[in-house]
mmCIF file as gemmi writes it, N, C-alpha and C atoms, coordinates in Angstrom:
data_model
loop_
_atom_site.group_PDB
_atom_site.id
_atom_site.type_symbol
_atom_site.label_atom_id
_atom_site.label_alt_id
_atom_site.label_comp_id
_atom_site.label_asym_id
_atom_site.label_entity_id
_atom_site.label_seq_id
_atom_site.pdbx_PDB_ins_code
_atom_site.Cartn_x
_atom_site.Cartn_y
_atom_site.Cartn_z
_atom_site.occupancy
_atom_site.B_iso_or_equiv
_atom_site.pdbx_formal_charge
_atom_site.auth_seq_id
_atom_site.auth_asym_id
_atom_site.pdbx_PDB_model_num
ATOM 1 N N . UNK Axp A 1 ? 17.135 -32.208 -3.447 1 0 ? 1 A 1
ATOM 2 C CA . UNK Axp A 1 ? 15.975 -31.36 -3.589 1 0 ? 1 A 1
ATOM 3 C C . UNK Axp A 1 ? 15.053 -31.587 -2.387 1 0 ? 1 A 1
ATOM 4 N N . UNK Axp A 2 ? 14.25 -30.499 -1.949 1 0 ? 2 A 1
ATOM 5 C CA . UNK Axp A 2 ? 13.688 -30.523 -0.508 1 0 ? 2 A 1
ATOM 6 C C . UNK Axp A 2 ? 12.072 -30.349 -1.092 1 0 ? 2 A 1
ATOM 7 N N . UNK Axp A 3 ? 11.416 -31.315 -0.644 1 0 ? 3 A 1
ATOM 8 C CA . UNK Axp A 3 ? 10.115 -31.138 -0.716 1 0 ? 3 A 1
ATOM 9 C C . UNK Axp A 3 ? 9.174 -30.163 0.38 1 0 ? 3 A 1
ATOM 10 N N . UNK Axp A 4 ? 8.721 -28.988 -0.031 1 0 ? 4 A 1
ATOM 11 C CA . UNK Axp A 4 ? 7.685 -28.218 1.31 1 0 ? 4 A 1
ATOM 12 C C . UNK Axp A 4 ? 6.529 -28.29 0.894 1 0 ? 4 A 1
ATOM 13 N N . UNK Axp A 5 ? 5.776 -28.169 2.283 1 0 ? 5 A 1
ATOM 14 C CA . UNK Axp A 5 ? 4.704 -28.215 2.003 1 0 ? 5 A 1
ATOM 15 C C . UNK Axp A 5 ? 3.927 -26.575 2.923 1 0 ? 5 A 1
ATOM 16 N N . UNK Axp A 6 ? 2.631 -26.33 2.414 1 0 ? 6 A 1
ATOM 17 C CA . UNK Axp A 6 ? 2.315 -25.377 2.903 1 0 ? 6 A 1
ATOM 18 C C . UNK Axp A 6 ? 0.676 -25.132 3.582 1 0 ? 6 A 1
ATOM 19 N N . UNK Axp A 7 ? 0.531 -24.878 5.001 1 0 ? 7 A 1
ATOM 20 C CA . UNK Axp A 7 ? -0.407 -25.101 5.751 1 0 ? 7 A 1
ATOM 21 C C . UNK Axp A 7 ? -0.975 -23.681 5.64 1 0 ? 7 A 1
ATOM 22 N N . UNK Axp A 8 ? -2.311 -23.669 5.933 1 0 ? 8 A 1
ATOM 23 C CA . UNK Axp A 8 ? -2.513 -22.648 6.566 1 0 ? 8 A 1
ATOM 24 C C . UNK Axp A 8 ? -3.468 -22.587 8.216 1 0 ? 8 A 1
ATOM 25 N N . UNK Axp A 9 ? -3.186 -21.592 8.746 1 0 ? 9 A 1
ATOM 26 C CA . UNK Axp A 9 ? -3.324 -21.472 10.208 1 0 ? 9 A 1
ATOM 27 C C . UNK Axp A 9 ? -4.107 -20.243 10.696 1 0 ? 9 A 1
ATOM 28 N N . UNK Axp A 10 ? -5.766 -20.474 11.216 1 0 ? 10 A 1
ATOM 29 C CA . UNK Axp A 10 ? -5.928 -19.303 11.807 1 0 ? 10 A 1
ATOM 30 C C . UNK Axp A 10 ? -5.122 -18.919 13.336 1 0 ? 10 A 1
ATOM 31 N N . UNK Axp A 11 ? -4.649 -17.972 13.943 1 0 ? 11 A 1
ATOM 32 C CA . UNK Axp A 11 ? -4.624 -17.753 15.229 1 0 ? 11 A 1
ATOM 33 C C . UNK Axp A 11 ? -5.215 -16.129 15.443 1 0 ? 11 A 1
ATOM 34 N N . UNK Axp A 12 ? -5.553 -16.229 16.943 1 0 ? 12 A 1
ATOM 35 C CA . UNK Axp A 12 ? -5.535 -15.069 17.915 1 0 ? 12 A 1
ATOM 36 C C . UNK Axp A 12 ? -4.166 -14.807 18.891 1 0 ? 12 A 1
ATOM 37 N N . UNK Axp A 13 ? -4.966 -13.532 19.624 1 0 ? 13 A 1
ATOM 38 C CA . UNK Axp A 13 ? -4.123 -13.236 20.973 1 0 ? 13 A 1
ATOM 39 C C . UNK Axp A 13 ? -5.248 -11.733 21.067 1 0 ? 13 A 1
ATOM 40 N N . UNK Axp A 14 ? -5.111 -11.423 22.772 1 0 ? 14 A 1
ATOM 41 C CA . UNK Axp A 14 ? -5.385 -10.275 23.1 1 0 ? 14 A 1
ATOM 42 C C . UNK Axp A 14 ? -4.078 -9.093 23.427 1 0 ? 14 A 1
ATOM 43 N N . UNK Axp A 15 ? -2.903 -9.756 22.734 1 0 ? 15 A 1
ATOM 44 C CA . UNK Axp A 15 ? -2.443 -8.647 22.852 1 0 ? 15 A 1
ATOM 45 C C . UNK Axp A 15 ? -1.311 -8.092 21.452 1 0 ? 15 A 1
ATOM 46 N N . UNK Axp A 16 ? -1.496 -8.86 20.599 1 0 ? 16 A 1
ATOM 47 C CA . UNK Axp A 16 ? -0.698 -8.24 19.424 1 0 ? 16 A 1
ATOM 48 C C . UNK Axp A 16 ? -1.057 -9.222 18.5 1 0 ? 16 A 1
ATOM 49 N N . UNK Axp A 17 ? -0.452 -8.506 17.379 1 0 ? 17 A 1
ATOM 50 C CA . UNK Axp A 17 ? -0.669 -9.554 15.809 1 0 ? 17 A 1
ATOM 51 C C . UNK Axp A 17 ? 0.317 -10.224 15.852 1 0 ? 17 A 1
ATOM 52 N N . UNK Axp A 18 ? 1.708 -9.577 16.106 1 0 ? 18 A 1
ATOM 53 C CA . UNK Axp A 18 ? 2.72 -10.69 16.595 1 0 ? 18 A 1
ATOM 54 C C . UNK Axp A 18 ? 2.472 -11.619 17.457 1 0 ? 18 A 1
ATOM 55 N N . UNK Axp A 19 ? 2.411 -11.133 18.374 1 0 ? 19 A 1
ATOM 56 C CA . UNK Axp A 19 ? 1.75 -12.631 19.295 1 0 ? 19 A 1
ATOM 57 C C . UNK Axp A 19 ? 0.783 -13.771 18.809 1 0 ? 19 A 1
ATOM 58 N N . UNK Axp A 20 ? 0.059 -13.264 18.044 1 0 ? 20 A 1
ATOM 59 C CA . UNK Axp A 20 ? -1.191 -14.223 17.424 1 0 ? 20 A 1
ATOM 60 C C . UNK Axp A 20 ? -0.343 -14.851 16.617 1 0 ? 20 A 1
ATOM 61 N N . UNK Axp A 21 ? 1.023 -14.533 15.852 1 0 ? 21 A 1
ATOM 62 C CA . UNK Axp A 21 ? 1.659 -14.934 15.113 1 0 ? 21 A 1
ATOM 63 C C . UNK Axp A 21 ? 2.461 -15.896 15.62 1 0 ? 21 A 1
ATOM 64 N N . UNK Axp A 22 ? 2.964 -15.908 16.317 1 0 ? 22 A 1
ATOM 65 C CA . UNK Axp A 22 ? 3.815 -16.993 17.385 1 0 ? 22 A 1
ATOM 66 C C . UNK Axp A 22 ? 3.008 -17.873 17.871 1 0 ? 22 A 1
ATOM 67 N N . UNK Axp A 23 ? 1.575 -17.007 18.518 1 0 ? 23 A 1
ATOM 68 C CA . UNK Axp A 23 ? 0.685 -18.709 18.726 1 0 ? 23 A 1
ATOM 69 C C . UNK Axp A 23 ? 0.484 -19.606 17.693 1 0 ? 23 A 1
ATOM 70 N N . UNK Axp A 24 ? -0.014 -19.222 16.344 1 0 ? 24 A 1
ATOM 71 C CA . UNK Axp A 24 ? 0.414 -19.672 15.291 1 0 ? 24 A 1
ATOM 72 C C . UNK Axp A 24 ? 1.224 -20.955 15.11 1 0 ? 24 A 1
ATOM 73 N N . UNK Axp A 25 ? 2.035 -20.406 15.004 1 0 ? 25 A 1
ATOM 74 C CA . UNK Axp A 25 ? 3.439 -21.316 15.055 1 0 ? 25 A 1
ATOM 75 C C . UNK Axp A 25 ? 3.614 -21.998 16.048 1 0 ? 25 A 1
ATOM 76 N N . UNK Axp A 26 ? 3.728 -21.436 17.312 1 0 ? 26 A 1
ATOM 77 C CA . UNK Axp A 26 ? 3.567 -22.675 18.874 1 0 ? 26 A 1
ATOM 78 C C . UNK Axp A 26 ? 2.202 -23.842 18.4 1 0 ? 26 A 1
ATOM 79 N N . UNK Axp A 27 ? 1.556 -23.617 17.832 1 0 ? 27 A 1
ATOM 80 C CA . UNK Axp A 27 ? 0.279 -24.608 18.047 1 0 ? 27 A 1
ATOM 81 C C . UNK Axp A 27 ? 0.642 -25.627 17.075 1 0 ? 27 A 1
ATOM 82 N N . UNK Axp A 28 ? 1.19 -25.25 15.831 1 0 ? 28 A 1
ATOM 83 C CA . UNK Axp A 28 ? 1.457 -26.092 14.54 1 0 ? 28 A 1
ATOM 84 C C . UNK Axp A 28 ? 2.625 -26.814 14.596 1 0 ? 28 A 1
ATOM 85 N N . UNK Axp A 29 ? 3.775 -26.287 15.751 1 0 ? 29 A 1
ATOM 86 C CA . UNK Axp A 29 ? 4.774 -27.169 16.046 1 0 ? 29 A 1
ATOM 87 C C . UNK Axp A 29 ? 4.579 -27.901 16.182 1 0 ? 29 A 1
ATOM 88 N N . UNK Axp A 30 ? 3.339 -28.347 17.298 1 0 ? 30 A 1
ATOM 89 C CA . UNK Axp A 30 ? 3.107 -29.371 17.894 1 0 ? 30 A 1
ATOM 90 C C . UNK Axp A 30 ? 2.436 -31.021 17.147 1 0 ? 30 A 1
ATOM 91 N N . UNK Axp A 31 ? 2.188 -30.408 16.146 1 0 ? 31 A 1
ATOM 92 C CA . UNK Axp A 31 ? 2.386 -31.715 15.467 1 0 ? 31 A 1
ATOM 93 C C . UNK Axp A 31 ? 3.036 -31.383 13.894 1 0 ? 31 A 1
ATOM 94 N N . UNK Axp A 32 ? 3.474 -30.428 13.512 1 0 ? 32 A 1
ATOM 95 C CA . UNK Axp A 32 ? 4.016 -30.34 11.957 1 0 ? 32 A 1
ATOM 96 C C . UNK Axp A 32 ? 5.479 -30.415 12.781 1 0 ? 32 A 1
ATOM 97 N N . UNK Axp A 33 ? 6.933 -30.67 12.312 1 0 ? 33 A 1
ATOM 98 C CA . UNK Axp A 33 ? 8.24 -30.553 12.421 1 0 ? 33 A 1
ATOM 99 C C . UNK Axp A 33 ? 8.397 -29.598 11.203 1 0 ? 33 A 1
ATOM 100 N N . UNK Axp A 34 ? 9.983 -29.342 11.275 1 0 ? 34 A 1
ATOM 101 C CA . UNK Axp A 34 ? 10.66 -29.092 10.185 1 0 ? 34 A 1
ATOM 102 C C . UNK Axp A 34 ? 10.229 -27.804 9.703 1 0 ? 34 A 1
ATOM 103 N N . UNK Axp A 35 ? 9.167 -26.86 10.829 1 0 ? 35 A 1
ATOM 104 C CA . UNK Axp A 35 ? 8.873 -25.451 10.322 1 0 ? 35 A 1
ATOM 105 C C . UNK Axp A 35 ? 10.128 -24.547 9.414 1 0 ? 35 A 1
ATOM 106 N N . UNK Axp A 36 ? 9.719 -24.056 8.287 1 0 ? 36 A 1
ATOM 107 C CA . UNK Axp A 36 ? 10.77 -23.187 8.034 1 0 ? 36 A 1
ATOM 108 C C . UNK Axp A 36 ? 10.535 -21.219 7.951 1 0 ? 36 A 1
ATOM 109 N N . UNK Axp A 37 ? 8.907 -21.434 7.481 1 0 ? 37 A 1
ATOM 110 C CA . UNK Axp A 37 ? 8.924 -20.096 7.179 1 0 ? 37 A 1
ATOM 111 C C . UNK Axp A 37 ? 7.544 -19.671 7.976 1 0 ? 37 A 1
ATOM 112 N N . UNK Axp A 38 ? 7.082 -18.397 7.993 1 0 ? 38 A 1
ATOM 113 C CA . UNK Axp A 38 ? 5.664 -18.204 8.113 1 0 ? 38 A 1
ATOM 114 C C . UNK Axp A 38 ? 5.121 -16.617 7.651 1 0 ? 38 A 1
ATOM 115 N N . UNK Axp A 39 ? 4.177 -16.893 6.913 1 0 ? 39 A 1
ATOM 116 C CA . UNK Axp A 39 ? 4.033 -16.149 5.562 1 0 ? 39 A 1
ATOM 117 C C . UNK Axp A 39 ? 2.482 -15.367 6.178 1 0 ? 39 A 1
ATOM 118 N N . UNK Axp A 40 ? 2.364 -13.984 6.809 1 0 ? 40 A 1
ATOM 119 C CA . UNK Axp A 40 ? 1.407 -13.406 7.567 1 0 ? 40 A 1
ATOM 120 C C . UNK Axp A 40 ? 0.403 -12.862 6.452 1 0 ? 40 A 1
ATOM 121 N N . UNK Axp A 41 ? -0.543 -13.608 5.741 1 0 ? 41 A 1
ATOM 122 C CA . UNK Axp A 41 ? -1.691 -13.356 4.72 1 0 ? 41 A 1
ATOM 123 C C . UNK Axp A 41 ? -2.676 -12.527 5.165 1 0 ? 41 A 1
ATOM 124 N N . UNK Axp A 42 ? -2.981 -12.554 6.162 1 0 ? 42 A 1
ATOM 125 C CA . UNK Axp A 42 ? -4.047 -11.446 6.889 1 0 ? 42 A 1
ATOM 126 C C . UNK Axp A 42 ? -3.964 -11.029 8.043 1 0 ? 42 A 1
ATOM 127 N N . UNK Axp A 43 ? -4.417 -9.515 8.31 1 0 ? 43 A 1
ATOM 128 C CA . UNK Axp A 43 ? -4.519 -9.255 9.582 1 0 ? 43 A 1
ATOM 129 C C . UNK Axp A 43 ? -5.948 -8.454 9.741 1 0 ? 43 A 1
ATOM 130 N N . UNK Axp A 44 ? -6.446 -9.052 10.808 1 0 ? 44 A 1
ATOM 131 C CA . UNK Axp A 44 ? -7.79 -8.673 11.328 1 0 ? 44 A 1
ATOM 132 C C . UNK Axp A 44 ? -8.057 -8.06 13.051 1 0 ? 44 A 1
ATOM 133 N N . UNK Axp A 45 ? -8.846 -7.043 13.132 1 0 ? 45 A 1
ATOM 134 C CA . UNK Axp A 45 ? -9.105 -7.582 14.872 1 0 ? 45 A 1
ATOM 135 C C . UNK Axp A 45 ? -10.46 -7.439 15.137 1 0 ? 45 A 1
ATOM 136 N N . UNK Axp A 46 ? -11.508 -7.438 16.111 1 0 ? 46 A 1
ATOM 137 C CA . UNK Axp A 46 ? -12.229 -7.192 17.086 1 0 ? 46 A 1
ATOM 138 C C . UNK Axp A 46 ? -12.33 -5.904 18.137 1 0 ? 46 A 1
ATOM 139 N N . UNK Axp A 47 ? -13.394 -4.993 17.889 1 0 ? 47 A 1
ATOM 140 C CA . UNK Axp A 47 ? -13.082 -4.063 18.289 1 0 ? 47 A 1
ATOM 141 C C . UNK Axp A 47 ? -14.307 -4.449 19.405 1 0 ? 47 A 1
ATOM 142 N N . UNK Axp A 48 ? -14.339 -3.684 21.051 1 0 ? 48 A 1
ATOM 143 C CA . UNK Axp A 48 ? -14.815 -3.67 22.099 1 0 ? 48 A 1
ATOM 144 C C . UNK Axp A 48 ? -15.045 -2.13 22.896 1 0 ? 48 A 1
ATOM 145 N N . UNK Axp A 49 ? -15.775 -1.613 23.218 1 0 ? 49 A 1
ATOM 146 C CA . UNK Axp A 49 ? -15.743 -0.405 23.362 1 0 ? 49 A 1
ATOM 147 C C . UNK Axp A 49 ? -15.159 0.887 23.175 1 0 ? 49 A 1
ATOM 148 N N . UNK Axp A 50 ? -14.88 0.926 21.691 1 0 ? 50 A 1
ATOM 149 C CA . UNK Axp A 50 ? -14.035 1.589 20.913 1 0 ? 50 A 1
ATOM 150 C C . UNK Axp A 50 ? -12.504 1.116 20.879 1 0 ? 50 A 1
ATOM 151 N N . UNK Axp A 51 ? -12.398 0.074 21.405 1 0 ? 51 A 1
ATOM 152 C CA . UNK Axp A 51 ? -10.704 -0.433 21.199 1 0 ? 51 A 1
ATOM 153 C C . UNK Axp A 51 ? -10.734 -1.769 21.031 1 0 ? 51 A 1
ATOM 154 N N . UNK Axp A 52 ? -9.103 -1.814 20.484 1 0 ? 52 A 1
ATOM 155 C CA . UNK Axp A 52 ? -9.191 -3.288 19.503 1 0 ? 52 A 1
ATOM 156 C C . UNK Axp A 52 ? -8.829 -4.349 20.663 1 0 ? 52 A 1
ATOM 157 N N . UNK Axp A 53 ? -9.605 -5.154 20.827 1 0 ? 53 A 1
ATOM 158 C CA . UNK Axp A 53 ? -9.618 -6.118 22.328 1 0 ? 53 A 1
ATOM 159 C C . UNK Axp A 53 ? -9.199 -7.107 21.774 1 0 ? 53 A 1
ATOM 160 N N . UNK Axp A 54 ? -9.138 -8.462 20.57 1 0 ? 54 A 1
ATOM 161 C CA . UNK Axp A 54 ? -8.486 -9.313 19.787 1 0 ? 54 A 1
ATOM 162 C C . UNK Axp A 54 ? -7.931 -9.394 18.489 1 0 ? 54 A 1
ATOM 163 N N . UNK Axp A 55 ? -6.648 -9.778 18.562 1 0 ? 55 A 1
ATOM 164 C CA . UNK Axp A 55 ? -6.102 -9.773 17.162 1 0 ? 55 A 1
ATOM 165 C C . UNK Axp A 55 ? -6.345 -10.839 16.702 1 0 ? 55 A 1
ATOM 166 N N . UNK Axp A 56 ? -6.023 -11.229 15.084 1 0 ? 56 A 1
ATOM 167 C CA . UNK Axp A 56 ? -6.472 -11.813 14.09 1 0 ? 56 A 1
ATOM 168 C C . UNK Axp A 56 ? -5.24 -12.079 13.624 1 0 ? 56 A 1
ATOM 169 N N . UNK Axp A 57 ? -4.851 -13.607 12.788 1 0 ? 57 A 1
ATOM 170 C CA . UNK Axp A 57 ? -3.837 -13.601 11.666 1 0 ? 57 A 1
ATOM 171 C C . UNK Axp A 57 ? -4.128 -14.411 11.203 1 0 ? 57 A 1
ATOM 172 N N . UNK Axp A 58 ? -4.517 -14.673 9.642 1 0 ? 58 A 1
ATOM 173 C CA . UNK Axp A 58 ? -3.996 -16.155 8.985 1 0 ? 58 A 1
ATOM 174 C C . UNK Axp A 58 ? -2.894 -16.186 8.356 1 0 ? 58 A 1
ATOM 175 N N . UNK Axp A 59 ? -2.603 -17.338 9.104 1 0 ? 59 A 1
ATOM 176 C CA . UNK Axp A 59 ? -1.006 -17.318 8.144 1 0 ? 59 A 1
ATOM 177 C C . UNK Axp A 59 ? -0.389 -18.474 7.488 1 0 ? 59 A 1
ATOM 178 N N . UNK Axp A 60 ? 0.4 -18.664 6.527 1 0 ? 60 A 1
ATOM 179 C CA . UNK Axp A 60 ? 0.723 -19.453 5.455 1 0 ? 60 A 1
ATOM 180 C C . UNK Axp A 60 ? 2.002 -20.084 6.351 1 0 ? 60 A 1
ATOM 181 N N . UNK Axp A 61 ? 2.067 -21.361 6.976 1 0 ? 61 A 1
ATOM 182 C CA . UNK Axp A 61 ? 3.445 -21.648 7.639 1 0 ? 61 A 1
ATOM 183 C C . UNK Axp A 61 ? 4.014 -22.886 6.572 1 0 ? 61 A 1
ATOM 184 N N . UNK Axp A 62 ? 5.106 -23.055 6.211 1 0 ? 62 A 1
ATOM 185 C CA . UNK Axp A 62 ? 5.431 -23.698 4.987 1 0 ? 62 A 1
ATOM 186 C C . UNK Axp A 62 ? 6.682 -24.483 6.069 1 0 ? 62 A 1
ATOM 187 N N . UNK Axp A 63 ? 6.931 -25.959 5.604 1 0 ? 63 A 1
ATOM 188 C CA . UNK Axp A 63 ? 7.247 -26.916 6.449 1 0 ? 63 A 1
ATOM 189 C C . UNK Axp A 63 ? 8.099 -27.752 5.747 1 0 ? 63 A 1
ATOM 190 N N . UNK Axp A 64 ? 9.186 -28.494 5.614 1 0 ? 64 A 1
ATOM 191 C CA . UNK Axp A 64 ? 9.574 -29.596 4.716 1 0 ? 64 A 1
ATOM 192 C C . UNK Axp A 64 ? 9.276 -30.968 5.061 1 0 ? 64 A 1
ATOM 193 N N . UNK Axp A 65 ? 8.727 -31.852 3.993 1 0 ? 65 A 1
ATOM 194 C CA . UNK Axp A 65 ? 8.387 -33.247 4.263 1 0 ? 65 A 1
ATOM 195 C C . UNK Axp A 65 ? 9.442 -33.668 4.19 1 0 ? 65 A 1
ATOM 196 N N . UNK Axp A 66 ? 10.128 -34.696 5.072 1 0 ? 66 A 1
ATOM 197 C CA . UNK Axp A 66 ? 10.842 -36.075 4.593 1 0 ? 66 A 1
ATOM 198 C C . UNK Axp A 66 ? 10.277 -37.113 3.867 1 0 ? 66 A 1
């Protein structure tokens, strides 16, 4: 039986929600291992002279403990 556990993570990017989504995950690698999933709970952006200049995500990244 596999024990997970489940974080959550704000990120950005100026150029997609995907991308904000991968920074996400690049940032939490760096000290969580054993990533397995990542679960996109919100999406938000920032709008700048009528256009959306930053994206938004929180996201649920779920991990297994040893």
């Amino acid at each position: 039986m596999s024990v997970l556990k489940v974080i959550e993570v704000l990120a950005n990017s100026d150029k997609s929600w995907e991308d904000a989504a991968k920074n996400a995950v690049a940032h939490a690698s760096k000290s969580v291992k054993n990533i397995r999933s990542v679960y996109i709970n919100e999406q938000s952006a920032t709008v700048k002279d009528g256009k959306m200049d930053n994206y938004r995500v929180n996201v649920k990244i779920t991990f297994e403990v040893n």
